[in-house]
N, C-alpha and C positions, 0 to 999 in steps of 0.2 A: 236197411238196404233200400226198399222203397222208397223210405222219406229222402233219403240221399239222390237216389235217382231221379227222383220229382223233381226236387230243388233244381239239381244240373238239367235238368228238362227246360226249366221256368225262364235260369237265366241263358241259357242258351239262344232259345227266343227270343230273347228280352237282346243278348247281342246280337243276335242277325238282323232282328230288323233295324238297330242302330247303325251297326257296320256292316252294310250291307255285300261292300268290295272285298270283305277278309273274309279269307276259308275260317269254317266253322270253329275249328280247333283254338287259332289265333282267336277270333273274336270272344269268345267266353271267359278266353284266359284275360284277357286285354280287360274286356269289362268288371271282371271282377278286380281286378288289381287297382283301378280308376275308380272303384265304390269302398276301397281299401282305405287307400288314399282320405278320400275324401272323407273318411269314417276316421280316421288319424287326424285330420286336420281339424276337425271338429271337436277334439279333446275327447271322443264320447255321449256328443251331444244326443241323449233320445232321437231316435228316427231317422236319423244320418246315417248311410250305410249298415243299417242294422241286421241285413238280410245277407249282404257280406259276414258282418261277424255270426252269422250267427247258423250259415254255410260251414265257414271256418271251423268253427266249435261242433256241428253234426261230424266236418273233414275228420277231428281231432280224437273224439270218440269213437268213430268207425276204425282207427287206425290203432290205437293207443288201449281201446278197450273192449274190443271184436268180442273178448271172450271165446274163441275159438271157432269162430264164424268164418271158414274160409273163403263163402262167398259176398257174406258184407267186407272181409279184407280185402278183398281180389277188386270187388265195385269202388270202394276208396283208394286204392293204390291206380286204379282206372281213373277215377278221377282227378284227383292229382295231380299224375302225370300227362292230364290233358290240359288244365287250368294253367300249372307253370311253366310248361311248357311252351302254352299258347301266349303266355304272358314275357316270357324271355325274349320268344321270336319276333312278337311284333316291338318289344324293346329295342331289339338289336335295328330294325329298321327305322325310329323312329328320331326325332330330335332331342337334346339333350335334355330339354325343361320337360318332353311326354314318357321319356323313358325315365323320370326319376317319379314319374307318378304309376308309371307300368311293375317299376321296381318293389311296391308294397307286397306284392303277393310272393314274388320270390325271395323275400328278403325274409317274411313269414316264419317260408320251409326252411331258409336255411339256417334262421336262430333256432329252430328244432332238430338240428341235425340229430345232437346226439340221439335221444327217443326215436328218429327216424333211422338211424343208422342199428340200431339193435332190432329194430321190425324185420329193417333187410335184411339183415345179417346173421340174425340166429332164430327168427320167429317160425316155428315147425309147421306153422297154418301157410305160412308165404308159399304156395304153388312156385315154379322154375319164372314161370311170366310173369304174378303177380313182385317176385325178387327183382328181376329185372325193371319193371315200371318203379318199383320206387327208388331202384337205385338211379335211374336217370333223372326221376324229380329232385333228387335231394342233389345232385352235381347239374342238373339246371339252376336250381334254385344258389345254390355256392356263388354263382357269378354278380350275387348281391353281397355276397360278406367283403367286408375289409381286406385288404392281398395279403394283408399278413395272418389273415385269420383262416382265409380261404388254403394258403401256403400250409398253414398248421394242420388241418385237416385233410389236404390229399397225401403231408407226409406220417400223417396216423394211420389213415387205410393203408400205404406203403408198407408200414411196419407189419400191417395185419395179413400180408403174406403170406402163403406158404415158402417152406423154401423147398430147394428143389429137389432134397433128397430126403423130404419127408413126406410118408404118405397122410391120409387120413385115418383116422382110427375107427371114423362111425361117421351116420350118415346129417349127424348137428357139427361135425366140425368138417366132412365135406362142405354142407352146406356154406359154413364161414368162408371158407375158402372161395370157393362158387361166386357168394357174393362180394367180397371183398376186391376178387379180381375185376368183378364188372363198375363195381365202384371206381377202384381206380383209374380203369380205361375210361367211365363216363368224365369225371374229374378232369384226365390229365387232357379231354377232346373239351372241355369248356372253355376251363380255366386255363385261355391264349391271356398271357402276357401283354402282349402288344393291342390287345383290348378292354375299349373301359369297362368300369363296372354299369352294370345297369343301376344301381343304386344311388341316389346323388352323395345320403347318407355314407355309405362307401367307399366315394371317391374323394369326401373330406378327411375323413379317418386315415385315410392312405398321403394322402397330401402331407401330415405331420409323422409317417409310418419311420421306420426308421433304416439305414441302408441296407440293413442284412433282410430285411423283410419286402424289400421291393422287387421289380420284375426279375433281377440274376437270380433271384434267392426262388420265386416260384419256377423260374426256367428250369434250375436244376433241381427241382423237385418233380416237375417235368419229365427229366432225362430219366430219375431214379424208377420213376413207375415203369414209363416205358422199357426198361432196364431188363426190371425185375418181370413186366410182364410176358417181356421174349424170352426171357430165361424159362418162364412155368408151359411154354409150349411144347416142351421136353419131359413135363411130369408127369410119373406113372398112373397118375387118376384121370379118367376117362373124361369129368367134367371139370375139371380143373381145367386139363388143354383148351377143352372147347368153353369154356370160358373166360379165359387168356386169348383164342383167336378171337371172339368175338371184341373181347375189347380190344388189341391190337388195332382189330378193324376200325373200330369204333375213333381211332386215336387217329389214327392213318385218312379216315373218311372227312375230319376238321382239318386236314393241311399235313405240309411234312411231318414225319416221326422226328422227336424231340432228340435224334440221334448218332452219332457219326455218320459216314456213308460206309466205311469200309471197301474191303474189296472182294470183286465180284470175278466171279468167272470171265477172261478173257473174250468166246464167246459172245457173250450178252452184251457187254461194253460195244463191240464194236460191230454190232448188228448182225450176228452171225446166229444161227439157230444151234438147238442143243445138239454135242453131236450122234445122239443115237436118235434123235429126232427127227432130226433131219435126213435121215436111213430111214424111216418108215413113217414118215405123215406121207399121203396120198401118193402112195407107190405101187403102184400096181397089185392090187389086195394083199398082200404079203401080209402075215400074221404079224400083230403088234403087241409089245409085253401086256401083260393084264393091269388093268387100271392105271392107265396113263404114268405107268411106273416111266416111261421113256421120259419124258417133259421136264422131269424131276431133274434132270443127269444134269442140269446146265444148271441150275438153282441150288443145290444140293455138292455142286465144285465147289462151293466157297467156306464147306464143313463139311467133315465128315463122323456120320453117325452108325452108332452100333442100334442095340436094340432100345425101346422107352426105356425097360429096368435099367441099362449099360450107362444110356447116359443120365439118366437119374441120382446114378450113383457120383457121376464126375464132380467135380469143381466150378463154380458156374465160369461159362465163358463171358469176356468182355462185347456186349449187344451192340450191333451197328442194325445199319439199311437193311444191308446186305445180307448178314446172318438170319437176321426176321425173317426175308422175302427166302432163304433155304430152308428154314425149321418148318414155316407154311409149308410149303412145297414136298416134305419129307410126309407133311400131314394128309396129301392126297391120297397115300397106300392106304391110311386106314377107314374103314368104310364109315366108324361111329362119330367122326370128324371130320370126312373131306368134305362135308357141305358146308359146315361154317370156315374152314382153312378158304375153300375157293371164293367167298362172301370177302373176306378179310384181305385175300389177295388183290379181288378188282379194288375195294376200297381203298387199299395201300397206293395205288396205282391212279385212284382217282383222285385222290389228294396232293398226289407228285404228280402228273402224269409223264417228265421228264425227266425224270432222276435215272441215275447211273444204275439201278437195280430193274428198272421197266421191263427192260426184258428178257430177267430172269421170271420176272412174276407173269409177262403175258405168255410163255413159250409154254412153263406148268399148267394156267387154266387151260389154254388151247391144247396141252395132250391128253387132255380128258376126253378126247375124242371117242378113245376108246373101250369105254365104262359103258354095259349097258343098260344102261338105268335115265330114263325118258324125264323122270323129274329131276334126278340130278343135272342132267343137260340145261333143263329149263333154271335153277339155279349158275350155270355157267353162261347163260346168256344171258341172265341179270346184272352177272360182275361182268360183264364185257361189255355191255348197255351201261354200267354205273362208270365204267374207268373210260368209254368209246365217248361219250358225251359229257366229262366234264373238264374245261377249262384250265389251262394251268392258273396258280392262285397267284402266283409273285411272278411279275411282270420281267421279262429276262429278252436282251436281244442277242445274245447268243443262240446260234444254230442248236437245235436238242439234237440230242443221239441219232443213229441210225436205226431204224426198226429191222426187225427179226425177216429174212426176205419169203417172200409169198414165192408159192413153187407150183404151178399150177400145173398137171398131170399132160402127159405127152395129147393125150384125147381123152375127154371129159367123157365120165362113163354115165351121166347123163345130158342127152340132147337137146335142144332148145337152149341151151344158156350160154351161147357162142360159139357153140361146135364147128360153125363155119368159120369161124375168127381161125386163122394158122397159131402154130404155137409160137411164133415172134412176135404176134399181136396181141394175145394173152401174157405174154411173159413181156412187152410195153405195156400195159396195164398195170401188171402187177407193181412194177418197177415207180408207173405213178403214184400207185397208192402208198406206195411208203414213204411217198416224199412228205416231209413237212416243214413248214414254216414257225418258228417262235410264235406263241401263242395258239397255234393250231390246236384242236382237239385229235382224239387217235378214232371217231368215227368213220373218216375217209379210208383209214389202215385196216381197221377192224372190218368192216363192210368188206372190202375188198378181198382179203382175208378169206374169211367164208363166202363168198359168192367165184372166188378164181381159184380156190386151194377144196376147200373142206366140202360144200352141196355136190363137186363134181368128182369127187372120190371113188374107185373103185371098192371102197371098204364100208360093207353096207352100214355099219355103226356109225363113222362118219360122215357119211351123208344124214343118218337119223340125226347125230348129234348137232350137224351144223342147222339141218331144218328147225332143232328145237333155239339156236341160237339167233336163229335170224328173227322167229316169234318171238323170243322176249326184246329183240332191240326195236321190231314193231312197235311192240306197244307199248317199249319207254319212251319212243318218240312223240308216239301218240299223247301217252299222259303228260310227258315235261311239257312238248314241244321244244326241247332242245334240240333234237334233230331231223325235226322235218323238213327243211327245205337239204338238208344231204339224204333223206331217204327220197323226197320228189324228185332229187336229179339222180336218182340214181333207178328209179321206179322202173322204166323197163326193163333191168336186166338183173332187178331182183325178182319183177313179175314169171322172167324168162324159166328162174331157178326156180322159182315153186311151182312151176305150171309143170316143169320136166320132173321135179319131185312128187306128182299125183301119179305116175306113172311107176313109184318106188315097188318092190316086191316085196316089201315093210309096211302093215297097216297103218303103223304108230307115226311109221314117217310121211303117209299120205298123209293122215289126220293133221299131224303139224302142218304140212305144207297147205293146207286148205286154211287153215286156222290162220296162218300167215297169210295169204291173200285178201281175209280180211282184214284182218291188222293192216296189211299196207293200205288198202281201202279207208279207210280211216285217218292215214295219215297224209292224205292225198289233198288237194284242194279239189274246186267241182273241175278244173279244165282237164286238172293230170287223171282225176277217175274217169272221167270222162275216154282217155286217150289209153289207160290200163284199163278200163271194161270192153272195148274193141279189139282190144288185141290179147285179152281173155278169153274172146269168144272167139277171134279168131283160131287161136290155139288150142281150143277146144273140138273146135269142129274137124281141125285137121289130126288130131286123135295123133300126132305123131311123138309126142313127149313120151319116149319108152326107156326106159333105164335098161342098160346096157347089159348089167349084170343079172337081173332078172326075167332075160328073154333064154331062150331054148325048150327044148320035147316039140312035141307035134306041131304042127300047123294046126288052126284053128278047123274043122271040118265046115264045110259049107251046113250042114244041118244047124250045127251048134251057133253058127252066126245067124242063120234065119230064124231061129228060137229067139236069139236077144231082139233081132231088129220088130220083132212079133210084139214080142211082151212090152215092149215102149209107144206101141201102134203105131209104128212107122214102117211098114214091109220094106218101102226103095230102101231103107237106112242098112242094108243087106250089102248093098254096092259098096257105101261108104266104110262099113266093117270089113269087106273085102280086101280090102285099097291098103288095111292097116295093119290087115295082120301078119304081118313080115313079122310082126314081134307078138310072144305072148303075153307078154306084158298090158294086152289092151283088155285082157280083166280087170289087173291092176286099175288102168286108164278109169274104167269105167266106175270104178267104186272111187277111186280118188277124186274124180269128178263129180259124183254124190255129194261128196263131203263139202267139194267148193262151193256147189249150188244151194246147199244147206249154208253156210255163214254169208251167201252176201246178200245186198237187198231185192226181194223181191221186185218191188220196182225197178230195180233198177235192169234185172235180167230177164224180167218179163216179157221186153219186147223184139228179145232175141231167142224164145223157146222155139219157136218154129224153124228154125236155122239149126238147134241143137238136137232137135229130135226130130 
């Protein structure tokens, strides 16, 4: 395991300072597969990529001869799945004559499928993660085999299915199971038809292939996995589901499902919300089913299910769009799977973004509103970050569907965030945000979404939920930069919502809301931080951000506010507590504002502490 780790240390190095412009991951893999090469072309010559081969052959033995080492397996399935990985990607961007030299390394892994396919697939050392890494290597690596051979091998793992009305017997033929399914989701999300091979090798072999072996013949090799993997979303084994959603996802995240569309709830189609849904998202606190069971009702029209054993037992149905984006949906009730079902959803969603099921899938994640569970939120604003900020793929000048409509609350039951705006000027907004144009992303929809519907909620779980929502699209903006200039133009009046969210009677949901003002910080240029640290401090000092539901009991006693203004050594600051406490909520205020002055820059609000204190 050391020596292993050394080596990937050495040339690691050795590729960054060569390719200086490519993330780490791409360049190791890139370089090694260019010492491959060159180690091939040389017939063998002593000294010629000998450090490649001879990587290779340490790869070969860590994997093939662990002897029981689950952490030398776990370190070579790491690595790996970073080498070909890295060596695919930078394939897929590069020219025809550099990608058949980038092609050596995955062409490697994929002449050893099989030996690598029984590692994954039945080896009792493979931890849940190290299964996974190497079933993505070895369905990276596949996009260097021949189509007819790459074709032959995702309809092997196909076969290696469970079917749906069998369970597992023990925990070596769960396992098959487990990984077979993520094999095939990794496979059927590579191996695009209407993409070459990386291998030059490859795409001679295929040149002479024969008709049953060409693109029709892996398309519908294509469909069958996908098929069969919607069908196992219904299976009585706990990791079986969750690893059918996660490959769904995984299928769904490289472009359309290989699938019919079917049909969908009337509803969704035509941009109507679910309708128990739309009875209780941001309704005046009114109690809402447990676990965004409501969300489901419009997703869940287009089938209907008994219990896992019930339908277990059935017949399988014929799999579309549609049926997929309900079986997800059905999977939100259960708790040991909604987080990979809501993962699977955005990515369905972010691979179409305008297909005829969108908004069955967006109406389910957004009713998770009301699960209280802070990390599964931050998981729902990941898939609404991954589907809000990607691109539709196939270029379409048809107008897309109508989105699901934004309903924003008679009077926002937190202040600052357009309270003055009338509700015909809210409800003009919201009306914009659904608009879109062919090629549009659903960012403009989503944002708007949770800033005019869900942070201004009189339901204290979705306001926590939408605050954890807006932090994760923070900081995918941040990290892509796919949507920073829609989060700068929108920066005051997302500022507006988390300033009025430090004021929450929810710890969980001040701390998000702090959390997110840095994040938006961050995603700012210097003019827009510039323009949101002023009107930060503004709204700071005016202590009026009080959540609506959180206020009533006593008035603040004049003692109890000359005690706070004491203990920050500011006596006058007694007037300014005075002025605020119409609401109790400016304990809240006070600790939420902690938290904000904790995440942003020191310099940067240094030279407004004397205004704050």
């Amino acid at each position: 395991g050391e020596a292993l780790r050394y080596a990937l240390d050495c040339l690691r190095a050795e590729a960054v300072a060569l390719l200086p412009g490519e993330p780490p991951e791409t360049a190791v893999g890139s370089r090694l597969a260019v010492m491959l090469r060159a180690s091939d072309a040389a017939g063998g010559v002593p000294g010629v990529g000998a450090g490649a081969r001879e990587l290779m052959a340490l790869l070969g033995r860590s994997l093939f001869a662990h002897h029981g080492d689950r952490e030398l397996l776990a370190a070579a399935a790491t690595s790996l799945h970073t080498l070909v990985t890295g060596a695919v990607d930078a394939a897929s961007k590069a020219q025809v004559a550099e990608a058949a030299a980038l092609g050596a390394l995955p062409r490697r892994v994929a002449e050893a499928e099989e030996p690598l396919k029984n590692v994954a697939l039945s080896s009792s050392f493979a931890s849940d993660s190290t299964q996974r890494l190497l079933c993505e290597a070895l369905a990276a690596g596949a996009k260097a085999l021949p189509r007819a051979r790459a074709t032959a091998l995702l309809r092997s793992v196909v076969g290696m299915l469970p079917s749906l009305d069998a369970g597992c017997s023990g925990p070596s033929e769960a396992k098959r199971a487990v990984g077979a399914s993520l094999l095939a989701g990794f496979l059927t999300a590579r191996l695009d038809p209407a993409a070459s091979s990386v291998s030059a090798d490859a795409m001679e072999v295929d040149s002479g292939s024969e008709a049953g072996d060409g693109p029709a013949a892996l398309e519908a090799a294509r469909t069958a996995a996908a098929a069969k993997l919607g069908a196992l979303l219904k299976h009585r084994t706990p990791h079986v589901t969750v690893a059918a959603a996660a490959a769904v996802g995984a299928v769904g995240a490289a472009g359309p499902l290989p699938l019919p569309v079917g049909v969908g709830a009337a509803e969704a189609e035509e941009g109507g919300d679910a309708p128990d849904a739309a009875a209780k998202e941001g309704n005046g606190g009114q109690a809402a089913p447990k676990e965004g069971a409501e969300a489901t009702s419009t997703a869940t029209a287009a089938t209907t299910e008994g219990d896992n054993d019930e339908a277990a037992g059935r017949s399988e149905e014929e799999m579309t769009k549609h049926s997929v984006v309900a079986h997800l949906a059905s999977l939100l009730r259960r708790e040991k799977v909604r987080t990979t079902a809501v993962r699977a959803l955005g990515q369905l969603v972010a691979g179409d973004p305008h297909a005829p099921f969108r908004n069955a899938a967006l109406l389910a994640i957004l009713g998770m509103h009301t699960v209280k569970d802070v990390e599964l939120q931050l998981v729902v604003g990941d898939a609404l970050a991954t589907l809000a900020m990607s691109p539709p793929r196939q270029a379409s000048s048809a107008p897309p569907p109508a989105l699901p409509r934004i309903k924003p609350p008679e009077a926002p039951a937190v202040t600052g965030t357009g309270a003055d705006a009338t509700l015909a000027e809210r409800t003009a907004d919201a009306a914009t945000a659904c608009e879109l144009a062919a090629g549009d992303t659903l960012l403009r929809y989503v944002l708007g979404r949770v800033l005019l519907q869900h942070v201004v909620a009189w339901a204290p779980l979705e306001r926590q939920a939408g605050a954890a929502w807006l932090l994760a699209l923070l900081r995918q903006a941040a990290k892509s930069g796919g949507g920073e200039l829609a989060v700068r133009t929108a920066a005051g009046r997302i500022q507006a919502a988390l300033v009025g969210l430090l004021a929450d009677s929810n710890e969980a949901t001040q701390e998000l809301a702090s959390k997110g003002l840095s994040a938006l910080f961050d995603c700012c240029d210097e003019a827009s931080r510039a323009t949101i640290l002023q009107e930060l401090v503004a709204g700071l000092q005016s202590s009026r951000a009080a959540n609506a539901s959180a206020s009533g009991g006593e008035m603040a006693t004049y003692k109890e506010l000359s005690e706070i203004a004491t203990s920050v050594g500011q006596p006058a600051l007694v007037y300014k507590l005075m002025e605020c406490a119409a609401s109790s909520a400016v304990w809240n205020t006070r600790k939420g504002v902690a938290f904000a002055l904790a995440e942003q820059s020191r310099d940067a609000l240094e030279p407004h502490l004397p205004s704050l204190l």
